[in-house]
N, C-alpha and C positions, 0 to 999 in steps of 0.2 A: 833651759838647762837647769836640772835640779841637782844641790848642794845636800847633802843630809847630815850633820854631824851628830856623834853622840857622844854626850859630856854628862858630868853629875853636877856641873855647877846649873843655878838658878840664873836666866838671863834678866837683867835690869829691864824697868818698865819704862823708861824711859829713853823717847825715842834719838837717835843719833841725827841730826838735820843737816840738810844740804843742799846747797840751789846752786840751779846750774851757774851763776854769775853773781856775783855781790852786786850788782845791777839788777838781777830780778831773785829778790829774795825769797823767800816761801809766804808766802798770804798767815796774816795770826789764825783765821778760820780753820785753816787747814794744819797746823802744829798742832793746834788746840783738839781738833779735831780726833787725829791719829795716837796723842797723848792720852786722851777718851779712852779711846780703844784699849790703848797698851796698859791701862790703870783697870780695867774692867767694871768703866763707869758707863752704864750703860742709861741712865738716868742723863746723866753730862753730853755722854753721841746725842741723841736723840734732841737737845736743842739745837742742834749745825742741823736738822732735817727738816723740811718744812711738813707740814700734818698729811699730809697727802702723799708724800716722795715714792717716788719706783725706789727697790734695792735689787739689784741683781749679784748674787754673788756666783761666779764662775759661770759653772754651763746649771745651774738651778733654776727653777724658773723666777721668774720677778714677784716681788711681793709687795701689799702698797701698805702706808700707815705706817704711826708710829709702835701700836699694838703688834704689829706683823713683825714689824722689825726688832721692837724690845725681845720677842719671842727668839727670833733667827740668833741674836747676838746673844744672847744671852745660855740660849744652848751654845753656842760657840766656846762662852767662857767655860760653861760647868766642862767640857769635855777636856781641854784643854791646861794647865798647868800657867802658860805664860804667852805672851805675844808682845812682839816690841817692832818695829818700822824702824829701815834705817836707810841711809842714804838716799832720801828723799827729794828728787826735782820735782819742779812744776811749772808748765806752760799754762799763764795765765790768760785770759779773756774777760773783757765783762759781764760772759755770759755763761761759760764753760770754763772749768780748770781739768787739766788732764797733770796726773802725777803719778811716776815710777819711782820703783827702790826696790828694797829686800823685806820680805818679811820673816820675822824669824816664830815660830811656833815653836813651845818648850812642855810638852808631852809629861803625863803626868808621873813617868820614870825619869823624867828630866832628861829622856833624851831631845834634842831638837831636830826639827828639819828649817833649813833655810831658803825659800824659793824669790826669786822676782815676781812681781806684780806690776799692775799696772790700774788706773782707775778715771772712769770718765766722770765729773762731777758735770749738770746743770746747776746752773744755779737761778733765783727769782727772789728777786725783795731781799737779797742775801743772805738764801738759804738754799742749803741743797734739794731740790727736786728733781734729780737722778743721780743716780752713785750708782755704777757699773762697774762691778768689781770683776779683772781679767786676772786668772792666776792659776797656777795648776798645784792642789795642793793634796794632790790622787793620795801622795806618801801616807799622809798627816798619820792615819788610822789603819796603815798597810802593816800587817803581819811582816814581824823582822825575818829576812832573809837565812 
């Protein structure tokens, strides 16, 4: 189910957090991580990757490197205005973290689209070597209705 609002305020970069239980908190990797993102520190993501990682974003195909992926995200930032993660769980593993929320994308008219997400981390040596990113974010660049 996709949300779209549109506003002229600028959404904070900073992400809103929340695990599912004060019992299993969110991992610092993974705050730290999505805080990256929401800061359009693309220098800062790329140490949470190991040199090799898959990234798949949506239905695109996968890309490997840190070179590949500085590319993907970083066009990401230029196109886009703002991005912030919110309501963030995570079902942890020693080997895999899977984690849901909202993402919010704030368009360079400031309007926003708010969609769910969802993302499979691998992890090795305590770094991501896979980030599978699920989410439908058809709108982001859709001609207003």
């Amino acid at each position: 189910m996709q949300t779209m609002n549109h506003t002229s305020e600028r959404t904070a970069a900073t992400p809103t957090l929340a695990s599912p239980s004060p019992q299993r908190p969110l991992p610092t990797w993974l705050t730290g991580m999505f805080a990256s993102v929401d800061a359009f520190d693309a220098d800062r993501f790329l140490t949470f990757l190991s040199p090799e990682c898959e990234f798949r974003f949506g239905n695109a195909p996968s890309i490997y490197g840190h070179e590949a992926i500085r590319g993907a995200v970083t066009g990401l930032f230029g196109a886009i205005k703002g991005i912030r993660h919110d309501r963030l769980e995570a079902w942890v593993h020693p080997d895999a973290t899977i984690c849901n929320g909202l993402v919010t994308y704030t368009r360079h008219d400031d309007s926003t689209l708010t969609v769910p997400f969802a993302v499979t981390f691998r992890l090795e040596r305590g770094l991501v070597r896979e980030y599978l990113i699920f989410v439908d974010n058809s709108q982001l660049f859709a001609a207003p209705a």
